[in-house]
Every structure is written in structure tokens, then in C-alpha cells.
N, C-alpha and C positions, 0 to 999 in steps of 0.2 A: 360552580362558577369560579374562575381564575382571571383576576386580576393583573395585568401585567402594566410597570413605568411604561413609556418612551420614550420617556429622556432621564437620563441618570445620571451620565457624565460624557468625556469628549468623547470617547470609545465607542458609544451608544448613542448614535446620533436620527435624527427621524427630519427631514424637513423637505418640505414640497415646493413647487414650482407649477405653473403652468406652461404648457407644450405652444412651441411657435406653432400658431394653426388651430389652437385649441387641445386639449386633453391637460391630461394629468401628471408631472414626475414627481414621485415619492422616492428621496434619499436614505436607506437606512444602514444602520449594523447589520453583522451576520455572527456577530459576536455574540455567544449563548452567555458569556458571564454577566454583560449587564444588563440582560433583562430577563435573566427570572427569577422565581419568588426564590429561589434555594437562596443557599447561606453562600457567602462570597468563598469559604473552606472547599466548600463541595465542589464551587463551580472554578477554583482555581487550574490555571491554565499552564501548562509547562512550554516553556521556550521554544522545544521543535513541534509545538502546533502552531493554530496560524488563527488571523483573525482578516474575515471579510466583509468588505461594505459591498450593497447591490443599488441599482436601481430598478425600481416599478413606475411603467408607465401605462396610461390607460389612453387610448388613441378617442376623438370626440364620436370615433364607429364604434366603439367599445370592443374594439381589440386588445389583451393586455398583453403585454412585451417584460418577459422578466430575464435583465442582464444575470450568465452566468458568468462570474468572475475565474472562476477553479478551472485550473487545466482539466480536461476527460480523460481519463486514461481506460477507459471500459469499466470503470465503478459504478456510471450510469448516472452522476450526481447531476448531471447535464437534464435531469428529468426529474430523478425524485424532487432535486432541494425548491425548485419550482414550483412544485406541486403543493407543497406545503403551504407557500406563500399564497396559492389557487383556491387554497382548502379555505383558508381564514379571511381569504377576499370573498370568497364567495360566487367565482365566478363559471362561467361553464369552460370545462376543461378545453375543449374544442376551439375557445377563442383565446386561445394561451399561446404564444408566440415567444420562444425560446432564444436566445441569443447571445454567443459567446464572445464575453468582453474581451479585448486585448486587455494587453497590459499598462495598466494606469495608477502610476504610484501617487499621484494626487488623487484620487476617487479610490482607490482599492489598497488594502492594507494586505502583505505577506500573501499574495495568489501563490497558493501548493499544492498541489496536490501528493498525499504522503499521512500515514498514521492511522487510516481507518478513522477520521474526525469530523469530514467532512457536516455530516448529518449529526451527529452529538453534538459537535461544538455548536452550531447554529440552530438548533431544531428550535430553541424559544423565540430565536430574533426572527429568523422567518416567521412564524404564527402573528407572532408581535407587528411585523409590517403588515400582513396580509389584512390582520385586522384592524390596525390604523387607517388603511386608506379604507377598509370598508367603514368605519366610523365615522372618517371627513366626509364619505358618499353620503352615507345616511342622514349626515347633518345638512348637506346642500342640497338633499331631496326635502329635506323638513322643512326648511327657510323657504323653499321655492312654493310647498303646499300651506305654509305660513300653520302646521300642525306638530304638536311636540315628536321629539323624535323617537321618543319608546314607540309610537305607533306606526315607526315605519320599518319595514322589513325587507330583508333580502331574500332573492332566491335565482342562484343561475347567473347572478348579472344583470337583476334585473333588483331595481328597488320600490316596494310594493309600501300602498298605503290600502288597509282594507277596507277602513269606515267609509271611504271616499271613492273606494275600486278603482284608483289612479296610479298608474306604474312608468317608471319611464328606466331605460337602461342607461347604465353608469356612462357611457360614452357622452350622454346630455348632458349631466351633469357636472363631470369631471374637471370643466375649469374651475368649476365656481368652486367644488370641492378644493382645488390647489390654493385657493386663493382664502381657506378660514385656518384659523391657528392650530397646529401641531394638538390632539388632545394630550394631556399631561397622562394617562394611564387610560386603556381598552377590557372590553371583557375576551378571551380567548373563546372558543369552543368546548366544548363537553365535548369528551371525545367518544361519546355511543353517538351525537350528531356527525361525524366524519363521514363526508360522501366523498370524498377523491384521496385522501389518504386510508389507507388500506386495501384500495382495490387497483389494479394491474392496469399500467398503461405502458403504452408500445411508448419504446425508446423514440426522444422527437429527431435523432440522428439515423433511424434504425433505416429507413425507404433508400436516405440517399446511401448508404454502407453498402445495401442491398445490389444496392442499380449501379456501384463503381463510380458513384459524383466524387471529385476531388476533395478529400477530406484531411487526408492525412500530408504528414510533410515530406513524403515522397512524391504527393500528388503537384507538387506546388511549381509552379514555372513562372518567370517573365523575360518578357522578349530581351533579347541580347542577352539569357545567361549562361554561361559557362559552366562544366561539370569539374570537380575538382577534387581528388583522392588524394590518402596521405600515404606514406611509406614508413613505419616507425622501426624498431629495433625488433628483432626475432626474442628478443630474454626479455626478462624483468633481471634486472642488474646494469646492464647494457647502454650503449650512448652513442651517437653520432660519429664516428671519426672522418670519411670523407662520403666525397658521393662522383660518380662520371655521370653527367646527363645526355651524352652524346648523343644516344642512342635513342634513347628515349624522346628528343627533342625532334630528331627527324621522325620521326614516326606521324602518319596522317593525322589532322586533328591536333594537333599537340602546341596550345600556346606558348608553353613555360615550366619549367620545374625547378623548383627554387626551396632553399632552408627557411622553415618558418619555426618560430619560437612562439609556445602556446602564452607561457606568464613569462613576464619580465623578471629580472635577478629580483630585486626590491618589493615585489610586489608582495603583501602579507593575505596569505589565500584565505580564501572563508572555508567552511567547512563544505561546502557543493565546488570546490574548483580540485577536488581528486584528481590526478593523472600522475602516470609514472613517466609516461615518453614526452619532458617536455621541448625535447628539440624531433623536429621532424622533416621531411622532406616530400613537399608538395607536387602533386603533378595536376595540372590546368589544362584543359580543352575542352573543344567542342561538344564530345556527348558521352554517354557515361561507358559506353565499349571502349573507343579509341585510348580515352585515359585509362581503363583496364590493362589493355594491350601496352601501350606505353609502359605503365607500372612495371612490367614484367622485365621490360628491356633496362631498367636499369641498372646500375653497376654502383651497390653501395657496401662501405664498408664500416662494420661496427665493432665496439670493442668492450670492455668489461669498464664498469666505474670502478675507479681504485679509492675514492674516498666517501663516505656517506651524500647522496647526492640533496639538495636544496629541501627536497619536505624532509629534511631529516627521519630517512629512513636506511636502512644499515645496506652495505655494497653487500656485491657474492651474486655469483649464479645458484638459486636454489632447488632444491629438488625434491620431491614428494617422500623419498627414501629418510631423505634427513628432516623432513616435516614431521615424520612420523616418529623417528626418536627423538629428537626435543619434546613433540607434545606427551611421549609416553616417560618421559623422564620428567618434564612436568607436572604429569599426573601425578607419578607415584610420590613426591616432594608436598609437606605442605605449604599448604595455599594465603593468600588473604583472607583471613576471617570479615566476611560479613553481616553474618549473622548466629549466634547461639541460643537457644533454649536449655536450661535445663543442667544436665552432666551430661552428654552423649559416649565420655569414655566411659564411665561407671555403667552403662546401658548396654555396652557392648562388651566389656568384660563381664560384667554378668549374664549374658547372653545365652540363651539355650541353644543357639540357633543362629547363625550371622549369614546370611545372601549377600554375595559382592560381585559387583561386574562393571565392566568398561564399555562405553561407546564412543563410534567416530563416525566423523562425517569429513567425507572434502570438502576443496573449493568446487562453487558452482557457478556457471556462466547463466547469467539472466534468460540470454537467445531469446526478445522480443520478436513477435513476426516482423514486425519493420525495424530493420538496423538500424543505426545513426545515422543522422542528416540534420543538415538546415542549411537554411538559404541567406545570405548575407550581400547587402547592397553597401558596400562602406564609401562613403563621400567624405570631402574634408570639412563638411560640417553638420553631417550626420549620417549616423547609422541605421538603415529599415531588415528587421532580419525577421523571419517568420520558420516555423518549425515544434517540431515535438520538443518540451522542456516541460519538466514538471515545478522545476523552481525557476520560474521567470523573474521574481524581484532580482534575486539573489544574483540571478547572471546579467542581471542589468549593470548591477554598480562592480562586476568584474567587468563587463565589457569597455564600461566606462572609465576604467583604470587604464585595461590594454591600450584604446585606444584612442586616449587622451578627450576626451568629449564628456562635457557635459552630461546630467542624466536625462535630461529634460531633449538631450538629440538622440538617443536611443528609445528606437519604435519597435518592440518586438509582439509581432502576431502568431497567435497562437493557434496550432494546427490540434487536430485529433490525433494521439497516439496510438499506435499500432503497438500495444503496450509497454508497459512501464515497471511494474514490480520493484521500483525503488534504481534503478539501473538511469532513469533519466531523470535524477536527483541530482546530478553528479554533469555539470554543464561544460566540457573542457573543449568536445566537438562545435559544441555552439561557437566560441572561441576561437577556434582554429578556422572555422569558417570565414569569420570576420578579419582575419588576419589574414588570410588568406586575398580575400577581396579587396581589403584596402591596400594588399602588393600590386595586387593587378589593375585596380582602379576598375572595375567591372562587376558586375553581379555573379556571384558563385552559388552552384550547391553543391554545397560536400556532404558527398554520398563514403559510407563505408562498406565494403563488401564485408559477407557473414564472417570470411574468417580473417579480416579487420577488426568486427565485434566479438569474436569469441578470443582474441589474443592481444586484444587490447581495451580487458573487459576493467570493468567496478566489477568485482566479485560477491562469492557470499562466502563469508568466510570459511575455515575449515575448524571444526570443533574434536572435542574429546572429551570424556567426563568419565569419573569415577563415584556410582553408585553402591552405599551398602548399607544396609537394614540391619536393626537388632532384634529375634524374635524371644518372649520368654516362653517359661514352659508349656503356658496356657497359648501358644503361639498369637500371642497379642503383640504388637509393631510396639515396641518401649524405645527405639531410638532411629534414627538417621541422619545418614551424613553422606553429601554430596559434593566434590568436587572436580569443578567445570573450569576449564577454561577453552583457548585457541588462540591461531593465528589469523590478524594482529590482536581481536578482540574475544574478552568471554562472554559466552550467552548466559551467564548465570543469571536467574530473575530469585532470588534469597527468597523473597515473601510471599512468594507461591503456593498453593496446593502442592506437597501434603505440608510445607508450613505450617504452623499454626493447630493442627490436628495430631503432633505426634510431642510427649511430654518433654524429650531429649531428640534437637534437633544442631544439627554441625552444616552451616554452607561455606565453602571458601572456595577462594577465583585466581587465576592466573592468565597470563597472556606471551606471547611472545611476539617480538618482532618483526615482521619482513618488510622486502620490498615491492610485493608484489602489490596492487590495490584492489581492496576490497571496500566495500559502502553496505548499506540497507538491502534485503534481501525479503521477499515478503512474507511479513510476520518475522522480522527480525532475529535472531534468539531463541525465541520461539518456534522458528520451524525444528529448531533441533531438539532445543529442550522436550518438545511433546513425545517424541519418537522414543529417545533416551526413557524419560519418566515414566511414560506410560508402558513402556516394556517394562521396566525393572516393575513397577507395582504389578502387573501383571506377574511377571514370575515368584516374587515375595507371596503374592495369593496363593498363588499353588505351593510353594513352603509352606505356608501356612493353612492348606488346606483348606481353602475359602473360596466362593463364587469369585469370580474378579469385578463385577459388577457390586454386588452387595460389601463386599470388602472395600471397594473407596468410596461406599455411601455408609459407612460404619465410620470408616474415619473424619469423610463430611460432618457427621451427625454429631461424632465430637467434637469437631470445630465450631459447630453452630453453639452447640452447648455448652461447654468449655475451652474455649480457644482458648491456647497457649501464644503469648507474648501479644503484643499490641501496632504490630505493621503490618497483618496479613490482608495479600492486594484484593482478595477475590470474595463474593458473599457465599458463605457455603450450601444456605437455603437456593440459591438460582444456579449453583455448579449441581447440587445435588437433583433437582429441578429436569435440568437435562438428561442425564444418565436415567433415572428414573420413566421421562419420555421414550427414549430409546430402548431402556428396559421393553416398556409395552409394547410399542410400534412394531420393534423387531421378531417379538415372540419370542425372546430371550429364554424364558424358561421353561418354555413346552417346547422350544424348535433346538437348543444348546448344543445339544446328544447327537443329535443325528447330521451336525454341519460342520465342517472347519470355520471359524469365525471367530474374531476377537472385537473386542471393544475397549474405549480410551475415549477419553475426555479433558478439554482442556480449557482457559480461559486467557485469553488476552484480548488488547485493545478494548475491553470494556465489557467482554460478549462472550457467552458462553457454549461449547460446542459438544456434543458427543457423537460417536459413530460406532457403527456397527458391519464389520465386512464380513461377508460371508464369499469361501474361497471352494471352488473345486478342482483336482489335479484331472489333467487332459494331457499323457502324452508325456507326465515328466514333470511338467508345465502348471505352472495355477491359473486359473482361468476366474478371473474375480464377477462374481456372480453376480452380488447385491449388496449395495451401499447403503445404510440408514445413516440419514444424519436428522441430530433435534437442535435445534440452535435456540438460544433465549439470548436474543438480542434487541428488547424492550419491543415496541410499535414499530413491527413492519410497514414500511411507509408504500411502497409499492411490490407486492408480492412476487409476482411473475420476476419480474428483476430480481428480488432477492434469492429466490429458486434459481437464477440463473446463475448469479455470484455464487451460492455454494456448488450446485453443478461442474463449475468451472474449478472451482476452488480442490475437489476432490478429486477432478480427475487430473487437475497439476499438481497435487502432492503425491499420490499414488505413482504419476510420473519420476518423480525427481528422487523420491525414495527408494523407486527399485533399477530405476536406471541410469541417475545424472550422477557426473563427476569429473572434476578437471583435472590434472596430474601436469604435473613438472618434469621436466630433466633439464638440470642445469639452467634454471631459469626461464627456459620455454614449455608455453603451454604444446602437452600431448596430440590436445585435442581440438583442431582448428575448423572442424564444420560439422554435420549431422550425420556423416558416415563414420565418424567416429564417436562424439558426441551423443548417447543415444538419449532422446526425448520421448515418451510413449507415441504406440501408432494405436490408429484406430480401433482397432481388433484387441489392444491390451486393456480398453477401457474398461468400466464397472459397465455388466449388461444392464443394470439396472441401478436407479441411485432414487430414491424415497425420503422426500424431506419435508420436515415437521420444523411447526416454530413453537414454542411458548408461548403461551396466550398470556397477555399482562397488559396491562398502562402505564409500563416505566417508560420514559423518556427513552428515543433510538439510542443506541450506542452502534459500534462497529461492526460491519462487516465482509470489506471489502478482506482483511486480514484475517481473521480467527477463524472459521471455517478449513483453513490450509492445513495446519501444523496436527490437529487429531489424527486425520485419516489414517496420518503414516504411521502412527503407534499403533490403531485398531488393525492396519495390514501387517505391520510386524508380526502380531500378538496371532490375527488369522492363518497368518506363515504359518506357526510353530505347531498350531494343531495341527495344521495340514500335514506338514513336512515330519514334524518331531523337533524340528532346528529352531533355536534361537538365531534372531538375527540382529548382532550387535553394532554390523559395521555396514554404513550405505557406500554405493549401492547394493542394494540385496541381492540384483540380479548374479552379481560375479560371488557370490556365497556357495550357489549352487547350480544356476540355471544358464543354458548358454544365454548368449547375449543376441 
């Protein structure tokens, strides 16, 4: 039995109402830190997550309506987090009615979606609501049968009293229920009673996706509005100098094209208002051809920034040529020390044995199936804009800057994404919309074509790292040392696996400068770092003449046992947990021999992942066979969804690792659509992909993210059996294979 407050403090808030008409609304948290039993340590929250309030209503039909606050971006929380809240009501799934809040900064606290948190951060307070209101029920079905209320029970939605064989459903009940005081603390569930968490429910969005209903914010139209494109600089370095509209103005369709300015000089940006091109030039009309067409005809001219421009970030046309010797002369230079164990140089001067090697990665372009858009109505005394945005607070109180208004006259409704991976974090199109509309005095949507989004992307940065191992005579790992950086940021995560498991341990970081923009990427850091780590320990295995499996469950083993230093981020019982699963599933050591196949395991956002690729050549060519993935990412809360997250998750890293890459010359991107840009086809997929969870009762952690970053180390590691090649630098595909 678990005990949970409902009220703690202001953050943690639980209070009802009754519904005009009759029924029920229950106000609560979505905040996990103030209502579980953990230690306030454990459940401490860091800055770039988020904290949400919901509402629960019960209609007097006993229909439940559970507000989803969180943008969707395909993580599916639009179903699970509901579900939760279904589980501890107790009601039948089937009368669960789903519903996605706009955004309301008086009722909802940071709506994000971003970090893999969603279900972590909130898993207590949902359970916490679910069974608050099933509590109030239970006490207004007791009063009504004037019999104590241990003896009334639920089932389905239905509240039972057996002595008496009197039942009536929650919808009868529900005012009076709104109408008794908040209990001060609930019982939760035993989680072997779980009938709707753990078992697979169709997405509540999935029919209309299906059927083409207007969902996304490409979908989105109202009468009188206007389609409206930007034109911005061909470089990163670059800036407005003039512009002819002549041509373009005659053109059919063509209301106006005119300079719009995204921020103001003064304005101090948050961290989600990223852009490099902030002067640009608008084109306005009727439908989204004609301003195509227009676009084409215009006559603009741009030129170099001669002094560091306003985000302070450095002038220059830059190019992939000179990315690559600054980062390699970075490399080879020491680092920021962030973390030491031990002596690593005495570990590596004594050394019988030293493996060393470098990896790189470019920049990468998001390429969401839906480009940028939103729709903006700007009035001079308010604003209604609706569209894909992952951070709606955030581009609230920009909007409200830009366009001098109150927060309280910005209405922004929230569309379905046509995904996200961190790319619509970064709200500057939202922006440019709205400025856009309140020039014209009309409703706009600014649409950006593909190769609008891939050249005037948020990127994922470009990395570099230098790995090297110390081995002794008994070929046992006595030291390492890693040093990572990139451009602008390093992925280095210090307190990682193999942290903590190696006696002499060396991490240091660097970064460089540009101008180009980069943001969030998914799985952050970690899509690189896994590809990086997990090759190198694979090839350190084979120096050392060890399984590559059993050799990072040997260094787990000493991490459980004797962990070295006291910040290591990951538990080495549930990393080792995994690998071990895959071990079996795969057939690892009766099937090894006889297949090209690697494995790699990783851990971030909370979750831990391993994989197993198995590769055959066809032709030249690897033809990726079979995917094993084991995930231990606590209580899968809806299965089928969670198989479908990794599904996805595997077959876009496998993607991005052997064919994605953006390149420079002189400050413009190479590569402006899918004919260049290459993204996996259908035929490059894993034929097959087999996925296992951990069976446990830890609370969910992540995993919209941690499932990505493994695969690409386990297909590296696959490569080299195959091939004989090590593949150090993405994409793989240009290492050896045509493209």
C-alpha cells in the first residue's frame, strides 16, 4: 500500500469544483516532486524541465475528460499521461475523453514539450489525481448509502457497495463528490492491480491522423487568410543590404513584400528565441504557389557582417574545411578538466598497451516531415496565433515583447506536430509570423519551404572527441581519458559509463565558436557520444581480447562493486540489466560466429538501452538484417506505443548515422533539400527489429530519447565485422559505400 499527500505546498495543488450542468472538475499538479513518498534529493527537478497542472472532469453521464496540457509531438503523452490518471480513477478506458489544452499560463505551469520527462516528472501526481477523485467518489457514494466507505468499492466506473448490491456510476454522483473537502492524503494502487497501465491502447489522435482530419499546423486555415514566405540570406555570416520588389509585387496573387525584423535591437532573448537571420524579407499573398513564384522573382542583395552581429556571435563566411581544423586542433590541445579519478597519466605511462582514436560528426538538419509554419491574427489589441511549437510559454512572453501586448492578449493554440526532435524549441518562425500579420493587418500563415528549413535550420551541432585507453599486461582497462568537444557546444556528459568503473579516469571539454545556429538535437550529446564510446570500447575489447559484451559487464560489475569517485550519473545494476537482456534475446553467444553484428549500450534521460545489429553484405552494400533492442525504462505504461517509440527511434539513428550531414562553403549550407541531404529509404531499414523491456516496478523514466543514440554504436561496431573497417567519422555511408 502507498500512501500519497495532496496537498503539500503551492506547486501541488488538488481542488474541485462542480461542473455548470452537474459533474465534476478536479484541479491538480503534474508535478512528480510534490507528491511522492521519495526524498525531495531524489525528486529534485532541474530548470530545463517543466512542471504541469491538469484538469479532470467527470461529466453527470460519467464521461471523463482529461485536459492534456503538453504539446504532442509523436511521444504519444497525448494517451499515455491520461491513462495513468484512468488507472487510479478507475474508470473504463473507453469513457476517457482526451483533450488538448491551449495554452494557459494562469491554469498551466511551463507547457514543453522536450527532455524525455514528460511521464517521469508526473507519474506520481497523475496516480495522485486519479485517485483523489476516485476517493471524493467513493466518499459521496458512502454518504448517499449513509454506510462507511471502506465498504464501497470501485470497478470500471462504477461505485459498488456489496452488502447492500447497490451500484451507481460516478456521473451520479460527481457533484456531490465536487462539493466534499480535498482528502489530505489517498491510497495509490498496488501495481500487480494495474488494468490500463501496462496494456496497449491505440493513440486517442491515431483515427483522425489516419483519415487526413486537420490536425497539424499545416492543416490549419481561417477565412480571409493570407499565405506568407520569408526570403533570408543564402550564408550564415551574411545580412540584408537591399532588396527590388518590382517584380515580385506584380506577380498574380501578390499582396506585398516588405523588410521585417524578427527581435527588436533591445530586446534580451531567452534561450528558445535562436535565429541567425534576424532581418528578413517577406512576401504576402493569396496562396502558398503564387508567393512561391513571387519569391523567385525577387531581386535581393546581401553582403557579409563586418562586426559580430547582436546574439553575439563571431562574423566570417564559414566553411566545413575550416570546421574541421579548428575542431582537430582543438582536439589535439588540452581541454577543460572536468573531471579526474585517480592518476590517468601514471596509468598510461605505465601502459602495456594504449588504444587511441578520434571521432567526428557534422552538423545535422532536424528535416521534421512538416516544415515550419504558424498562423498569426495580430490585432492592436490582440494576438490569436495557433501552430506547431514545442515551447508555447516561452514564445508567449517573446511575442509579448515583439509586439508590445500584454500576456494576457496573446492566445496561442496548439496544433499536432509533424515532428519535433528539439528543432521547434526554438520559436523565431512563430515570431516572424506575428510580425509579419500585424504589418499587414490580416491573418497570415507563414509556411517555409523544405529548403527554407534545411538553410535556415537550429542545427545539431557538429562534434569531435578524442578517445584513449590504458591497457596493463594482464590486458585490464587501468586508465582513460576522453576529450570531446564541438561547434558551438561539447557533448561531453564526464559522469557517464565507463566513469566510475575505471581506477584512473581523465575528461576534458572544449567548444568553439560560430555563427551558425545550433539548439537540441534528440538525445542531445548523446547522440554522439554513444556512437563515439561505444566504438572505442568495442575496439579496446578486441585489444584486449575480450567478448565486447562481457567486457563492459565486467566493468559494470566494478562499478556496482567498487565505484570509483562519487557523481556517477547511471546505476550500473540496470545498465548491466540490459546488455545482459540482449545478451539472451539475441543469441549472442551461440549465434556471434556465424554473423556480422555489434552491440552497444547506453543510458541517458533516466533509461537504459542496449542493441544488437546484425548486418549482411549484398552487393558491396550492408543490408541490416536484425535489430534487438532491451530497454529498462521502469513501468511501461502503454506498451504497443513504447515498441513503437523504439521502432522509430532505431530506425532514425541508423538513419542519421550512416547517411545525414550538413556542410558549409563559405557560410552556406551544401545541402538544401533530400536530393542532397540523404535521410534513410525504405529498403535501408532494419528488416527486422525485436524489442524487449525489463521487467521492474521503478517508477517510468524516459523514452522518447534514449533508445536513438545506442543503435548507432551497435551499427558502427556491426560495420567493422562486416566490412573489417572501423568507422570513425559520420556519415559512414561516404567511408565506403556509394551514397
Amino acid at each position: 500500500m502507498t500512501i500519497v499527500k495532496t496537498k503539500i505546498d503551492r506547486r501541488s495543488f488538488i481542488r474541485s469544483s462542480v461542473l455548470a450542468g452537474g459533474g465534476m472538475l478536479l484541479g491538480f499538479s503534474w508535478l512528480a516532486s510534490s507528491c511522492s513518498t521519495n526524498t525531495p534529493k531524489e525528486l529534485s527537478m532541474p530548470d530545463e524541465w517543466f512542471e504541469i497542472n491538469g484538469f479532470l472532469k467527470i461529466g453527470e453521464n460519467g464521461l471523463v475528460t482529461i485536459m492534456s496540457p503538453n504539446p504532442e509531438i509523436g511521444q504519444n503523452v497525448k494517451t499515455s499521461m491520461p491513462m495513468i490518471v484512468a488507472e487510479e480513477l478507475d474508470v473504463d478506458w473507453k469513457n476517457v475523453i482526451v483533450e488538448q489544452a491551449p495554452l494557459n499560463t494562469d491554469i498551466f505551469t511551463r507547457q514543453l514539450a522536450g527532455g524525455s520527462q514528460s511521464i517521469r516528472q508526473s507519474w506520481p501526481a497523475l496516480r495522485m489525481a486519479g485517485a483523489t477523485a476516485r476517493e471524493m467518489l467513493r466518499q459521496a457514494a458512502a454518504q448517499k448509502w449513509n454506510v462507511p466507505i471502506e465498504e464501497v468499492t470501485t470497478e470500471a466506473g462504477i461505485l459498488i457497495h456489496k452488502n447492500s448490491n447497490k451500484k451507481v456510476g460516478y456521473g451520479e454522483v460527481a457533484s456531490a463528490a465536487a462539493g466534499l473537502p480535498v482528502p489530505e492524503e489517498v491510497e495509490l494502487k498496488e501495481i500487480d492491480d494495474f488494468s490500463i497501465i501496462g496494456t496497449s491502447r491505440k493513440n486517442v489522435d491515431g483515427f483522425k491522423i489516419v483519415t487526413g482530419q486537420p490536425l497539424f499546423g499545416l492543416d490549419y486555415k481561417k477565412e480571409g487568410m493570407l499565405i506568407a514566405m520569408v526570403a533570408h540570406p543564402p550564408a550564415f555570416g551574411m545580412k540584408l543590404k537591399s532588396f527590388d520588389a518590382t517584380d515580385a509585387k506584380a506577380m498574380p496573387g501578390i499582396k506585398d513584400v516588405f523588410v521585417v525584423k524578427t527581435y527588436n535591437d533591445d530586446y534580451e532573448l531567452q534561450w528558445s528565441d535562436i535565429t541567425s537571420y534576424n532581418e528578413l524579407v517577406a512576401i504576402v499573398g493569396n496562396t502558398t504557389w503564387e508567393v512561391m513564384t513571387a519569391k523567385l522573382m525577387l531581386n535581393v542583395e546581401w553582403e557579409p557582417i563586418s562586426d559580430s552581429n547582436r546574439m553575439n556571435v563571431p562574423a566570417g563566411l564559414e566553411s566545413t574545411a575550416d570546421h574541421i581544423k579548428k575542431m582537430t586542433e582543438a582536439g589535439a590541445k588540452t581541454g577543460r578538466e572536468v573531471r579526474r579519478d585517480g592518476d590517468p597519466e601514471a596509468a598510461f605511462k605505465n601502459a602495456a598497451k594504449i588504444v587511441e582514436q578520434i571521432y567526428t560528426a557534422p552538423f545535422q538538419a532536424h528535416n521534421t516531415m512538416e516544415p515550419m509554419n504558424f498562423f498569426a491574427d495580430v490585432k492592436e489589441d490582440e494576438a490569436v496565433m495557433a501552430g506547431p511549437i514545442q515551447t508555447p510559454e516561452f514564445m508567449e512572453k517573446t511575442l509579448a515583447a515583439r509586439l508590445g501586448l500584454p500576456l494576457e492578449k496573446i492566445d496561442i493554440q496548439m496544433t499536432r506536430m509533424g515532428g519535433g526532435f528539439g528543432r521547434r524549441l526554438y520559436g523565431h518562425f512563430m515570431v516572424e509570423a506575428a510580425v509579419i500579420s500585424q504589418k499587414v493587418k490580416a491573418p497570415v500563415k507563414l509556411v517555409y519551404s523544405r529548403e527554407d528549413d534545411m538553410t535556415y535550420g537550429i542545427y545539431r551541432p557538429a562534434y569531435h572527441a578524442l578517445y584513449r585507453a590504458a591497457l596493463d599486461t594482464d590486458n585490464n582497462l587501468i586508465g582513460f581519458h576522453v576529450r570531446m568537444g564541438g561547434i558551438p557546444s561539447s557533448p561531453l556528459h564526464a559522469n557517464r559509463f565507463p566513469a566510475g568503473a575505471v581506477d584512473n579516469y581523465l575528461a576534458e571539454s572544449w567548444s568553439i565558436d560560430t555563427n551558425i545556429s545550433t539548439g537540441a538535437f534528440r538525445a542531445p550529446g548523446s547522440n554522439f557520444n554513444a556512437v563515439a564510446e561505444q566504438s572505442f570500447l568495442d575496439e579496446v575489447a578486441e585489444a584486449a581480447g575480450k567478448d565486447p559484451i562481457q567486457f563492459r559487464l565486467d566493468l559494470l560489475k566494478s562499478a556496482q562493486e567498487n565505484p570509483v569517485g562519487e557523481r556517477n550519473d547511471y546505476d550500473a545494476a540496470r545498465y548491466a540489466g540490459v546488455l545482459e537482456q540482449v545478451r539472451e534475446k539475441s543469441g549472442w553467444e551461440s549465434g556471434a560466429s556465424d554473423k556480422n553484428r555489434g552491440v552497444a549500450a547506453y543510458f541517458c534521460h533516466n533509461s537504459y538501452v542496449a542493441n544488437v545489429v546484425d548486418i549482411e553484405m549484398k552487393d558491396g552494400r550492408p543490408v541490416i538484417q536484425k535489430v534487438y533492442a532491451s530497454t529498462d525504462c521502469g513501468i511501461v505504461v502503454n506498451p504497443d506505443a513504447a515498441v513503437n517509440m523504439i521502432e522509430g527511434s532505431i530506425v532514425d539513428g541508423i538513419g542519421h548515422a550512416m547517411y545525414s550531414g550538413l556542410t558549409f562553403n563559405e557560410g552556406q549550407p551544401e545541402q538544401e533539400n533530400f536530393d542532397s541531404y540523404r535521410l534513410i529509404r525504405h529498403a535501408e531499414s532494419p528488416k527486422e527489429i525485436e524489442v524487449h523491456f525489463v521487467k521492474n516496478e521503478i517508477d517510468p523514466t524516459g523514452l522518447g530519447e534514449p533508445p536513438y543514440p545506442p543503435v548507432m554504436g551497435a551499427l558502427a561496431n556491426a560495420l567493422y565485422k562486416a566490412t573489417g573497417e572501423r568507422y570513425y567519422h559520420q556519415p559512414f555511408v561516404k567511408n565506403t559505400f556509394e551514397a
